[in-house]
C-alpha positions as CSV (number, residue, x, y, z in Angstrom):
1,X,17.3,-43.9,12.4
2,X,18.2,-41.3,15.2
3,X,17.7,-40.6,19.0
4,X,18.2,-36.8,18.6
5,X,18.7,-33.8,16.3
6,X,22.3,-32.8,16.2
7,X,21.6,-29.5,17.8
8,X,19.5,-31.2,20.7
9,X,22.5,-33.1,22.2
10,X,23.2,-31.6,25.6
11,X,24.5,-32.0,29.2
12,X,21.9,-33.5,30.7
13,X,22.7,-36.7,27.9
14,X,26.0,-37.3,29.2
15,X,26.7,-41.0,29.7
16,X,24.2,-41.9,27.2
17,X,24.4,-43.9,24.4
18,X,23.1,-41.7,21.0
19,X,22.7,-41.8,17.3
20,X,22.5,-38.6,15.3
21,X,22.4,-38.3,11.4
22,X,23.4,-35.2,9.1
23,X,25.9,-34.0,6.7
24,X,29.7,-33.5,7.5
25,X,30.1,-29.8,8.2
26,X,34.1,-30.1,9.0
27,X,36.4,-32.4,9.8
28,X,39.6,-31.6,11.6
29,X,42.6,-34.3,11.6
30,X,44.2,-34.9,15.5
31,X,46.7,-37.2,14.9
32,X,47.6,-40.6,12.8
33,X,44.1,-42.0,12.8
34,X,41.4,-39.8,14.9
35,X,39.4,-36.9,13.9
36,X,36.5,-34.4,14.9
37,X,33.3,-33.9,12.8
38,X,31.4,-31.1,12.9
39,X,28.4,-33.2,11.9
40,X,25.3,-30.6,10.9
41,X,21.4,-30.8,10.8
42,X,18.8,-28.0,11.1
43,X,19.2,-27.8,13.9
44,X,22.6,-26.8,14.4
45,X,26.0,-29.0,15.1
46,X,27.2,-31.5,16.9
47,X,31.2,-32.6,17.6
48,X,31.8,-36.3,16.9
49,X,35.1,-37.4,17.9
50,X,35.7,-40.4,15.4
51,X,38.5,-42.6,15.2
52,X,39.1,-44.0,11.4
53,X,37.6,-40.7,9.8
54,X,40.4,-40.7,6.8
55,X,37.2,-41.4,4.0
56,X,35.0,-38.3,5.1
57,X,34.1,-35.9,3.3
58,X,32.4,-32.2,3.7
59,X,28.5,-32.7,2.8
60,X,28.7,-36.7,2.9
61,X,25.6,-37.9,4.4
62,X,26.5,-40.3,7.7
63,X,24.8,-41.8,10.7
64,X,26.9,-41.5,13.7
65,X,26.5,-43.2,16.7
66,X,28.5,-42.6,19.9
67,X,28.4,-42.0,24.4
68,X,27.5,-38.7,25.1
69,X,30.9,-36.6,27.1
70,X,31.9,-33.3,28.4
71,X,34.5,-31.7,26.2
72,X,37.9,-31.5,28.1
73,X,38.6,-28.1,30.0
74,X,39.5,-25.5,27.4
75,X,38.0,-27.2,24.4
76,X,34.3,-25.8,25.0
77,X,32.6,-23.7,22.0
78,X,30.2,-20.9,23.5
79,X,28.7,-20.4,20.3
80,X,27.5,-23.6,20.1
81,X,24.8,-24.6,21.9
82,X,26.1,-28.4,22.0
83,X,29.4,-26.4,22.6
84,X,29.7,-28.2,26.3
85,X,29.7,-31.8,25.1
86,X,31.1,-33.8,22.4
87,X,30.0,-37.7,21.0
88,X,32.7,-39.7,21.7
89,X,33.6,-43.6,20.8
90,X,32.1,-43.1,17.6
91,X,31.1,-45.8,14.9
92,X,29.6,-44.5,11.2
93,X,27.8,-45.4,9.0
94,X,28.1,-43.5,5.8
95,X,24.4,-43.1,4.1
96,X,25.6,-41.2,1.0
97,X,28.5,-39.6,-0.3
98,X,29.2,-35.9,-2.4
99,X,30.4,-34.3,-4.3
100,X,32.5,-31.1,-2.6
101,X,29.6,-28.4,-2.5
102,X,29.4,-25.3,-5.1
103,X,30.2,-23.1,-2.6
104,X,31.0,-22.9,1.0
105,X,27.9,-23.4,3.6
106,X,28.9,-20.8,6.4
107,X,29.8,-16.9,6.3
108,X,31.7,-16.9,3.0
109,X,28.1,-17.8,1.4
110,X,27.2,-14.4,1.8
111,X,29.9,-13.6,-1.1
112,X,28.9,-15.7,-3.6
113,X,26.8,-14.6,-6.8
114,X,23.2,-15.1,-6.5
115,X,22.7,-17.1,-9.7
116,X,25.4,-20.0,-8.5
117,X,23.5,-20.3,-5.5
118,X,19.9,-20.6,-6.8
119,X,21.3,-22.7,-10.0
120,X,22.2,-25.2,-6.5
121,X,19.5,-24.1,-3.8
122,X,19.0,-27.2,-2.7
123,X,22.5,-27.1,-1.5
124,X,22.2,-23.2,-0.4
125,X,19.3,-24.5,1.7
126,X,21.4,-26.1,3.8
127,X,22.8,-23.1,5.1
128,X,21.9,-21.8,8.9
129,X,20.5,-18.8,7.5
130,X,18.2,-20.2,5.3
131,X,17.1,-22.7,7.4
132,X,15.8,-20.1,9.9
133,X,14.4,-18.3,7.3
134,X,12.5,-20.5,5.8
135,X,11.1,-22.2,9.5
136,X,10.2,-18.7,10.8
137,X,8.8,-18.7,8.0
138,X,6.5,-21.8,8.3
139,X,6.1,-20.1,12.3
140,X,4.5,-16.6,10.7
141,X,1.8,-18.7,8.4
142,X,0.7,-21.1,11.5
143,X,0.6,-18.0,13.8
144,X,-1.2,-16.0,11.1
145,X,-3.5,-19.5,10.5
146,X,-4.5,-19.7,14.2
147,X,-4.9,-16.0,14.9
148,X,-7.7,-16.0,11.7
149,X,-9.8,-19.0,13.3
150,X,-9.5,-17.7,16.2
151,X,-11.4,-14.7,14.7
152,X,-14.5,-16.7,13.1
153,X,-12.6,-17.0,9.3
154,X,-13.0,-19.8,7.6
155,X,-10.4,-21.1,5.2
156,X,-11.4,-21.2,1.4
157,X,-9.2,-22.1,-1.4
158,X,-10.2,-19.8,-4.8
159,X,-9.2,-21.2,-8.6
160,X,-5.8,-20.5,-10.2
161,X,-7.2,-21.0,-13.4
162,X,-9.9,-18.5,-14.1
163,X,-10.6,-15.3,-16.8
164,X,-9.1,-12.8,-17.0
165,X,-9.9,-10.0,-14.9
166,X,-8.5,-6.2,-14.3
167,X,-6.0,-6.1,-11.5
168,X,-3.7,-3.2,-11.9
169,X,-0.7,-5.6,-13.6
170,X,-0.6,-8.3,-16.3
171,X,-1.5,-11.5,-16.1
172,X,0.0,-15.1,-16.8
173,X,-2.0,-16.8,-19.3
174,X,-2.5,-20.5,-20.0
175,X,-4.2,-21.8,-23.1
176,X,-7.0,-23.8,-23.4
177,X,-6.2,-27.0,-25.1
178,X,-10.1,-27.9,-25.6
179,X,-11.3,-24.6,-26.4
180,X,-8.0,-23.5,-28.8
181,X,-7.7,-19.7,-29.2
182,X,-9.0,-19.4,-25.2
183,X,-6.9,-18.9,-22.6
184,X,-7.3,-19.0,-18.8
185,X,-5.2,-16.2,-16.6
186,X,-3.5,-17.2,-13.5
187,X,-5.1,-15.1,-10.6
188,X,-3.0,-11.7,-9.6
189,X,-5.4,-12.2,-6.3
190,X,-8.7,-13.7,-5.4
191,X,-10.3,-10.7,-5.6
192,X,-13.8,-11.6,-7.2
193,X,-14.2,-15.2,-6.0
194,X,-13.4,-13.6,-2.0
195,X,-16.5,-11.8,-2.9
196,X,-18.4,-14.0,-4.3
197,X,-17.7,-16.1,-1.0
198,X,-19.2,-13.1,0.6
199,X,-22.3,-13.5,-1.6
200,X,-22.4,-17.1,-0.4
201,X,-22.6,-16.2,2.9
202,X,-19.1,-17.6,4.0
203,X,-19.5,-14.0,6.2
204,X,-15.3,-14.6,7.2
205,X,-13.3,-16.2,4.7
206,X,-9.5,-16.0,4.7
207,X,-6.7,-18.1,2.0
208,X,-2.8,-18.2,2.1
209,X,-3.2,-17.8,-1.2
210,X,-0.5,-18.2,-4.1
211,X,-1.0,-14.9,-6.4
212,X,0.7,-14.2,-10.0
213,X,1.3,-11.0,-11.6
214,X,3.8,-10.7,-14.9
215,X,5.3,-7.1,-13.3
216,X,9.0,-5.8,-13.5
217,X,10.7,-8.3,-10.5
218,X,12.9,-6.2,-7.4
219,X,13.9,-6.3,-4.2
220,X,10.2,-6.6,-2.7
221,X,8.5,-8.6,-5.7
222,X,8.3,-11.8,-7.8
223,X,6.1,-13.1,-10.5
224,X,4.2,-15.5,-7.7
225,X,4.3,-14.7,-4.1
226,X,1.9,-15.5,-1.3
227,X,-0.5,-13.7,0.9
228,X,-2.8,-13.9,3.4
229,X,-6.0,-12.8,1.9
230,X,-9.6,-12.3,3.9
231,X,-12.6,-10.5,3.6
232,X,-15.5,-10.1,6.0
233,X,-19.3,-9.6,5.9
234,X,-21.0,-7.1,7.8
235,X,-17.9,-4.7,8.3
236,X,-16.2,-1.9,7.9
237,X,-12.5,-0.1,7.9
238,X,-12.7,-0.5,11.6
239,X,-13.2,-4.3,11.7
240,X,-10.7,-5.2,8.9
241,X,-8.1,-2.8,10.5
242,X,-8.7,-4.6,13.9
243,X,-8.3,-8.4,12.1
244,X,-5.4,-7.8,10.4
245,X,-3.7,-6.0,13.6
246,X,-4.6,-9.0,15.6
247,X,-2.9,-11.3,13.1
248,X,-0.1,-9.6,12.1
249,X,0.9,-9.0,16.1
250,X,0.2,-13.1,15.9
251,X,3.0,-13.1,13.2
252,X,5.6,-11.1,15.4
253,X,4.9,-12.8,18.5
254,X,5.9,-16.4,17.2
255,X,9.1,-14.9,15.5
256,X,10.1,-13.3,18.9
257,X,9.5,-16.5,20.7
258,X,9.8,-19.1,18.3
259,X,12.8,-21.2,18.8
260,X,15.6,-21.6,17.7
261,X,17.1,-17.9,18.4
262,X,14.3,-16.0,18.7
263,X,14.0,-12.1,16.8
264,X,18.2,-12.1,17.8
265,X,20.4,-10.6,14.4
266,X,16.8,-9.6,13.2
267,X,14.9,-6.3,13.2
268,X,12.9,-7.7,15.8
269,X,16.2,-6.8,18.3
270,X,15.0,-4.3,21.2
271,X,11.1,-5.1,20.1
272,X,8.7,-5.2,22.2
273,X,6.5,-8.6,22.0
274,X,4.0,-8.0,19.9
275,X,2.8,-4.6,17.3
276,X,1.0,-2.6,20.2
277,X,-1.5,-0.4,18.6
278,X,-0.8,0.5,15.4
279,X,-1.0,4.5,14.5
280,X,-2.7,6.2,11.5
281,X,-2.3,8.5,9.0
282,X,-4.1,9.6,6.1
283,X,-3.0,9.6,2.4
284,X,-2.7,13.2,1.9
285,X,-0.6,13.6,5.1
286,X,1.8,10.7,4.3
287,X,2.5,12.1,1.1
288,X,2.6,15.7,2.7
289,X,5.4,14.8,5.6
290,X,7.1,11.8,4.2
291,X,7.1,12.4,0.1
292,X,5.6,8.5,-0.3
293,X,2.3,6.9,0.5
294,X,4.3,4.1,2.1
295,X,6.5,6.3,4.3
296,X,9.3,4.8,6.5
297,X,8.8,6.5,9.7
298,X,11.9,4.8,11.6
299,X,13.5,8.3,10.4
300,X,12.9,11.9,10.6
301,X,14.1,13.6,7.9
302,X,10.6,15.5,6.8
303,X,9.2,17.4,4.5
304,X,8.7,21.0,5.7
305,X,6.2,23.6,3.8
306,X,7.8,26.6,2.5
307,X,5.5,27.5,-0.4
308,X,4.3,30.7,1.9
309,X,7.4,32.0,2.2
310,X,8.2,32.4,-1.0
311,X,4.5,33.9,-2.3
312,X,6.0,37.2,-3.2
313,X,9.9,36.1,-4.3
314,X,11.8,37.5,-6.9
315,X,13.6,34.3,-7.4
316,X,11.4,32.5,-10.7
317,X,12.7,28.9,-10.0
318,X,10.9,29.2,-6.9
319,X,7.6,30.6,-8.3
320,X,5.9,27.6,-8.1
321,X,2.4,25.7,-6.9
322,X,4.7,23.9,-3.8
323,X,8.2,24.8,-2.2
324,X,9.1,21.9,-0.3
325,X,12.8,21.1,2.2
326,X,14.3,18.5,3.8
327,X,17.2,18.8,6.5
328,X,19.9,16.5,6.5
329,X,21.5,17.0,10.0
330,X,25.0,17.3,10.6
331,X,25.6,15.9,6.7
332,X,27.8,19.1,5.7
333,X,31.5,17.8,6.4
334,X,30.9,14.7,4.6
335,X,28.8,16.1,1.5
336,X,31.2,17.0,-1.1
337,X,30.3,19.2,-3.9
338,X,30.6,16.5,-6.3
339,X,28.1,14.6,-4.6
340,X,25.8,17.6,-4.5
341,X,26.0,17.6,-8.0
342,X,25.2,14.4,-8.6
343,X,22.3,14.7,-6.2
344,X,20.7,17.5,-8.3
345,X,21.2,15.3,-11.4
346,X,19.3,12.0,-9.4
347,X,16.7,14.4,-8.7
348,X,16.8,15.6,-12.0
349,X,15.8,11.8,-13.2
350,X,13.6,12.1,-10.7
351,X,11.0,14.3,-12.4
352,X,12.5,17.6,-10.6
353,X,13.2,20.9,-12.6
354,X,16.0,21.6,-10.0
355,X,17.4,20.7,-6.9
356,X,18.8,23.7,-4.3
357,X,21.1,22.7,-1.8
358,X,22.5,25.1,1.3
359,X,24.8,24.6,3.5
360,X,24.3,26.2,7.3
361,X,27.3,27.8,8.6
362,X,27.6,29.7,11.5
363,X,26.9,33.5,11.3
364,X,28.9,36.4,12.2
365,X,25.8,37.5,14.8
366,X,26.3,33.8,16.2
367,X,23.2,32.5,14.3
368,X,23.4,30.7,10.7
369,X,24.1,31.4,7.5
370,X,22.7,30.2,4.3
371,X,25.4,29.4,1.7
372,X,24.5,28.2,-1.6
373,X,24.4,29.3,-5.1
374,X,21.2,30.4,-5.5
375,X,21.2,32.3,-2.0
376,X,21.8,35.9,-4.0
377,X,18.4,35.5,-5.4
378,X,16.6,35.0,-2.8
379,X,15.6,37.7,0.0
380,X,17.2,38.1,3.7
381,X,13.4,37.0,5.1
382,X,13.5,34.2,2.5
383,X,16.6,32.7,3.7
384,X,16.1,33.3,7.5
385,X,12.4,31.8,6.5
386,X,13.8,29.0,5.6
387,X,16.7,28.5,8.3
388,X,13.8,28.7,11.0
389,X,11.1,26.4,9.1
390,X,13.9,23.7,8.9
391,X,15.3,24.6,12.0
392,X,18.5,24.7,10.4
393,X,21.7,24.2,12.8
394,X,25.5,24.7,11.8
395,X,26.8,21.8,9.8
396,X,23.3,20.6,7.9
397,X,22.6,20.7,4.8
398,X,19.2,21.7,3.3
399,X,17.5,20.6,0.1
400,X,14.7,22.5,-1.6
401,X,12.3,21.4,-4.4
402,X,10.0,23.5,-6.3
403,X,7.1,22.2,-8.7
404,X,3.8,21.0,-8.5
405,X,3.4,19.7,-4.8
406,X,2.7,15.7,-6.3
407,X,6.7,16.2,-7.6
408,X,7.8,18.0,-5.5
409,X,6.6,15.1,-2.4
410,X,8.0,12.4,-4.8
411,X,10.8,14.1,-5.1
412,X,12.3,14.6,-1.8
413,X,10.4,11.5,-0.9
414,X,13.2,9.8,-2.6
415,X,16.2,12.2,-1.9
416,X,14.9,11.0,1.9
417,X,15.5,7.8,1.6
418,X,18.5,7.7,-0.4
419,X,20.3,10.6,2.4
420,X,18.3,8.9,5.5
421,X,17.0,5.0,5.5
422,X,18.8,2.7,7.5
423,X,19.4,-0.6,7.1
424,X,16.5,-3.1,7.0
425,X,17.9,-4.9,9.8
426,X,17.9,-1.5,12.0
427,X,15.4,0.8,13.6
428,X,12.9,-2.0,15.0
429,X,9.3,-2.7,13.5
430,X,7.4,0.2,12.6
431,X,4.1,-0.2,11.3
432,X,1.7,2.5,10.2
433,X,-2.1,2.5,8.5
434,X,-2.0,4.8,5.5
435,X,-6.0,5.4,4.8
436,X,-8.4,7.8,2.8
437,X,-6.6,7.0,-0.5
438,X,-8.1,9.0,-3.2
439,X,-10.2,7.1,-5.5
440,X,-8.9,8.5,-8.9
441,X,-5.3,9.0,-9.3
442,X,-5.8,11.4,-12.2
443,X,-8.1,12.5,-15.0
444,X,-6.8,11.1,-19.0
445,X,-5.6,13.9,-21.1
446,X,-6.9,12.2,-24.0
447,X,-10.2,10.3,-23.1
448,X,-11.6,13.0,-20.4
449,X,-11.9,10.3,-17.9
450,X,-10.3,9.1,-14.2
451,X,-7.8,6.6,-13.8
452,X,-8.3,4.6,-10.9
453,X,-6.2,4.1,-8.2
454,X,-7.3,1.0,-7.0
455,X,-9.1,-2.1,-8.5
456,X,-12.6,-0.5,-9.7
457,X,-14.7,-2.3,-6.9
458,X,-13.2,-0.1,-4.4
459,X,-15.8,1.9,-2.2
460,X,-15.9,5.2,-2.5
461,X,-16.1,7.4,0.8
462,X,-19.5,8.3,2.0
463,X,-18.9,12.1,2.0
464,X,-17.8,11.9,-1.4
465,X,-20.8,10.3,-3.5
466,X,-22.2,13.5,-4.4
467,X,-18.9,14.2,-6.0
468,X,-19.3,11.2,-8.6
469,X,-22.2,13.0,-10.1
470,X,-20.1,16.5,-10.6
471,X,-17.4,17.7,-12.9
472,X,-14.5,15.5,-13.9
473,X,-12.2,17.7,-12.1
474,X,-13.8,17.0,-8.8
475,X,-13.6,13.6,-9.4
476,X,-10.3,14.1,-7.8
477,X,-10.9,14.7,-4.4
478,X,-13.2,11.9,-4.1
479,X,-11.4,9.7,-1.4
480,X,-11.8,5.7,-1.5
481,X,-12.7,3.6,1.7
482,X,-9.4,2.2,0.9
483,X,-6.1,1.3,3.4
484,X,-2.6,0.0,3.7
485,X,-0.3,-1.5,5.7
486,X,3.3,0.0,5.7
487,X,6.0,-1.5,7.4
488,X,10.1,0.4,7.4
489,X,8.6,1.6,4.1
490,X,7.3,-1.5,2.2
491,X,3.7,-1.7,1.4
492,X,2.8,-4.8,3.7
493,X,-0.6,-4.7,1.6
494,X,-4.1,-3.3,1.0
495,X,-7.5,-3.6,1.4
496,X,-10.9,-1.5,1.0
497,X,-14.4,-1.4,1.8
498,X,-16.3,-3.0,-1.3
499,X,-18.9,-1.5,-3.3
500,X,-21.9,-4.2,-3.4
501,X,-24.6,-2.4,-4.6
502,X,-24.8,-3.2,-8.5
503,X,-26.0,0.4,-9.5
504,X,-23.2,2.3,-7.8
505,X,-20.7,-0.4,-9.3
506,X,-21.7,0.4,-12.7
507,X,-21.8,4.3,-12.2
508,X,-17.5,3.5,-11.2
509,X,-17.3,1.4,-14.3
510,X,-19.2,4.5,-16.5
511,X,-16.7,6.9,-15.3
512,X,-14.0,4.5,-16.2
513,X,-15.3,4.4,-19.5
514,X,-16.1,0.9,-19.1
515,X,-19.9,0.4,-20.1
516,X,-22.5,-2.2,-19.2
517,X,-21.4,-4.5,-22.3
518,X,-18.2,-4.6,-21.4
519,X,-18.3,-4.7,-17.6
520,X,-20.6,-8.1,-18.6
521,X,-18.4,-9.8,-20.5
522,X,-15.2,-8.9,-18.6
523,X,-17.0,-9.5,-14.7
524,X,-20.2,-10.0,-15.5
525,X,-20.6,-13.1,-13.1
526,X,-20.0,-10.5,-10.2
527,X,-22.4,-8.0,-11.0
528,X,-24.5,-10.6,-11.7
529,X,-24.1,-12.3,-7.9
530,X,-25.0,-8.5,-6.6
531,X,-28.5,-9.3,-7.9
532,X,-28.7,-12.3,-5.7
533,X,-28.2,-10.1,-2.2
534,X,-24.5,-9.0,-1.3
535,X,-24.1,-7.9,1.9
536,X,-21.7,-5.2,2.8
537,X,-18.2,-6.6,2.9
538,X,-14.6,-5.2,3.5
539,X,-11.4,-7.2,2.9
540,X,-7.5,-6.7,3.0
541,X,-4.5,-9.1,1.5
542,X,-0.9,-8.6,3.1
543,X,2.2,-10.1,1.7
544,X,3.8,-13.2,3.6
545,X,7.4,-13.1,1.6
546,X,7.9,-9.0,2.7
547,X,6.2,-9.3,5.9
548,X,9.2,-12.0,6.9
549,X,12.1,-10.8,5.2
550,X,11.4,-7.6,7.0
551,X,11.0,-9.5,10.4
552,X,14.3,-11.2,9.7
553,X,15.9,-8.1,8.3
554,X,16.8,-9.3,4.8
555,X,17.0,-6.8,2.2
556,X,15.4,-9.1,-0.6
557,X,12.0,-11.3,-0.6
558,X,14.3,-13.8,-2.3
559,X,16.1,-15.0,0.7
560,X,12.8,-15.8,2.5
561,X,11.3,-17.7,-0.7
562,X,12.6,-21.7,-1.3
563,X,12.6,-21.7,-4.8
564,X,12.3,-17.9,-6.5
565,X,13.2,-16.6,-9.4
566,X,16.0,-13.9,-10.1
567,X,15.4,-10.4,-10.8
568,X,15.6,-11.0,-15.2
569,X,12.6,-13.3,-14.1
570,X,14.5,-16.9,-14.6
571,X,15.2,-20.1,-12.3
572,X,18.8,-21.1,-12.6
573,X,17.8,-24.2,-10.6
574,X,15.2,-25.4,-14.2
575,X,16.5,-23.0,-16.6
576,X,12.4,-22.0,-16.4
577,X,11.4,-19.9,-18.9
578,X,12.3,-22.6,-21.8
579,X,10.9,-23.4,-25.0
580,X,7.9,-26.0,-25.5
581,X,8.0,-28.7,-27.7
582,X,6.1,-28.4,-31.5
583,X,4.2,-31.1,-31.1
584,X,2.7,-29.6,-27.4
585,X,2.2,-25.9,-29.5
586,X,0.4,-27.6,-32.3
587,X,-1.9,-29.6,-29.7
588,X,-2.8,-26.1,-28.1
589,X,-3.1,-24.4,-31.4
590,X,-0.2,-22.1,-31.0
591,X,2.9,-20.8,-32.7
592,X,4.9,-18.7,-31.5
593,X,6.4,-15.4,-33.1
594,X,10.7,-14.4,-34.1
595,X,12.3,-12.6,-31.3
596,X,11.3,-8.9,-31.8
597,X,14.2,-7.2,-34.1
């Protein structure tokens, strides 16, 4: 039905004879009887010069054949990148007309509510800016595709209906209808059958997989996202580390190249092609400098110790397991006191006792000065302590926490952020390798027992496995053979070494309280497969939806996803979650329950 995309049309088809189809961007009247179309595809926009145009309408569907020209002298659009020709001597055909749109398709988009456009995303797909987002999108997965063959991975799809299984979030659940009262769960990952393929021998398997959790929906999650999943046989933290490097690189490389446009309005501006090597740092020391285990290290902004300094103080508030600070440079003039004040009440709904704030002014010696109003309590080496830990200059301001050193980090881990991030579309592409998570977040005031940090068939680290044998409160400071990928301060994903030997799998499941009856009927066709020879096997699982919005420098997985939901958890487009028929309960054995009072 066409020679050429709309955006194709160039110089070098002057003279020529073409036929483009699209939808009617604009039209523009010049005179009694001719007019210009602006007639749009993907691929961008072409000018038709048409004579007869009167019946056209925006978003009418049309066939336009015409002879390539030059645009007259003074008429040429730079931002095009048709912008130096024009179809001329046009005949159309119209293929469909339309209604007028819901909303305008260029720059004014960007103002409309959220729920109008995805109640009409097929519309809002029209736009330039999802179009690109949704084809680099489609680039990243091929890249990511070709970069795991070329690493010996085979692809594997896993069930989406299967039991349920401990993931860390709940699950969707389907019901049986020839077993009423069972119920299949939709999988929050492929965790156990990944394994199992390892069992099989399938030594390097890797799935885009679809994955389903029923979690609280934000900015960097939905109920069912994508991911690339893999695991390996026969390796360690080193080899996983090393794939997923190799593919993620793949990733940015065919963004920065990719036509059309390249990495330009994205984060990937002033990149360099490509990750480079990607640096490290362990859990405790994320956590330490940057108050988060997913730091965003495009920013300063630390976290400097003070608890030393304040080991003999007469000031109480600060008598405390960890005295933390964070320097906010050149801030003062524009930090009011009101906004100080509502800063210690944020931190306050943080988790913080207290927030203390200074102000550095310039001395009478020609140094600084401390001013705040708790600097009376505190002692002339305390303040000049401080001053020189934070390396305080005139015009900062200074924030102090003090509590146990996990809030204190979280703490002014967030006040960071909210007084430092920038943009997501600023700062380039920085990626880091958080590793040597600990195993057990924290030990149950009621039951005695560890809560795990991860999903329970996490490896522990080798230096630790004495530890497991110990007291509960050593259990603590066992460290995991687990590891994630950050990137600007999103968890890209994670991954561990697995445990495959059955005993040590069922020695984690007795600290977790979780005994050999129960491990069998909740996984018991994994411990089983250990029986049958697993080999040692490591795996990882990144997120597709973050890992482009980030690339693109979107704020929200939403505008990289085609069809997602909002963040209550509904589709405007189906009206999705509705009501099921009687007759389709009764079949599954169901009934359903009032609304909660």
């Amino acid at each position: 039905m066409r020679s050429l995309m709309c955006g194709e049309v160039g110089e070098e088809h002057v003279g020529s004879v073409l036929t483009v189809c699209g939808w009617v961007a604009r039209r523009r009247e010049h005179g009694e009887h001719l007019a210009f179309l602006d007639l749009r595809d993907h691929t961008g926009i072409v000018q038709c010069v048409v004579d007869g145009a009167a019946d056209l309408r925006s978003e009418w569907v049309v066939r336009v054949t015409g002879t390539v020209r030059l645009r007259p002298e003074g008429t040429i659009n730079e931002q095009l990148a048709t912008g130096a020709v024009e179809l001329g001597d046009c005949r159309v055909e119209v293929l469909n007309t339309a209604e007028p749109p819901p909303f305008p398709l260029d720059e004014r988009a960007a103002d409309v509510d959220e729920v109008v456009r995805l109640r009409h995303r097929y519309v809002d797909l029209r736009r330039v800016e999802m179009q690109r987002n949704l084809r680099t999108r489609a680039r990243v997965l091929g890249a990511i595709r070709r970069s795991m063959d070329a690493q010996g991975f085979v692809e594997v799809e896993t069930p989406l209906l299967i039991a349920s299984t401990p993931e860390g979030a709940r699950d969707f659940v389907v019901p049986s209808r020839q077993r009423p009262g069972s119920f299949y769960a939709l999988p929050q990952s492929p965790q156990l059958f990944k394994q199992l393929c390892m069992v099989g021998g399938v030594d390097r398997y890797y799935q885009v997989a679809r994955c389903l959790r029923d979690e609280d929906l934000r900015a960097d999650r939905q109920f069912e996202f994508t991911q690339l999943d893999a695991e390996m046989s026969f390796a360690d933290q080193e080899d996983v580390l090393d794939v997923i490097t190799a593919a993620v690189d793949a990733a940015v490389r065919s963004v920065r190249t990719g036509a059309p446009g390249g990495g330009g309005g994205s984060a990937l501006d002033g990149v360099e092609a490509g990750i480079g090597e990607v640096p490290r740092m362990s859990w405790r020391e994320a956590v330490d400098r940057f108050g988060s285990d997913k730091p965003d290290i495009r920013f300063g902004m630390e976290l400097t110790e003070l608890t030393d300094l304040f080991a003999d103080t007469g000031f109480n508030a600060f008598r405390a397991p960890s005295v933390k600070g964070i320097r906010h440079a050149g801030a003062s003039g524009s930090t009011s006191r009101s906004l100080l004040d509502d800063l210690t009440e944020t931190a306050k709904r943080w988790g913080a006792k207290g927030l203390v704030w200074m102000r550095v002014e310039e001395g009478e010696d020609g140094g600084v000065r401390l001013v705040s109003p708790v600097a009376k309590f505190m002692s002339d080496a305390e303040l000049a302590g401080v001053a020189s830990r934070l390396d305080a200059q005139v015009g900062d301001v200074l924030y102090l926490v003090a509590d146990e050193w996990a809030a204190t980090t979280h703490v002014l881990g967030l006040l960071r952020l909210e007084l430092g991030r920038p943009p997501t579309s600023e700062g380039g592409l920085r990626f880091l390798w958080v590793v040597d998570f600990p195993l057990f977040e924290s030990i149950d005031a009621v039951t005695g027992r560890p809560v795990p940090a991860h999903h329970p068939f996490t490896m522990p680290h080798p230096d630790d496995l004495a530890a497991l044998d110990g007291p509960s409160e050593g259990l603590l400071a066992v460290r995991s053979q687990a590891y994630d990928l950050v990137l600007n301060g999103w968890e890209l994903g994670s991954g561990s070494v697995r445990i495959h030997r059955r005993e040590l799998q069922q020695q984690v499941l007795d600290l977790l309280g979780i005994g050999p009856e129960e491990a069998a009927d909740r996984f018991g066709f994994l411990l089983d497969a250990f029986r049958f020879g697993a080999p040692p096997h490591a795996g990882f699982a990144f997120g597709i939806d973050r890992l482009v919005a980030l690339l693109l420098g979107e704020d929200n997985i939403r505008e990289v996803i085609a069809f997602p939901k909002t963040q209550s958890g509904t589709d405007p487009l189906t009206g999705a979650p509705t009501s099921v028929d009687p007759a389709q309960l009764a079949e599954l054995g169901l009934r359903t329950l009032p609304p909660r009072g």
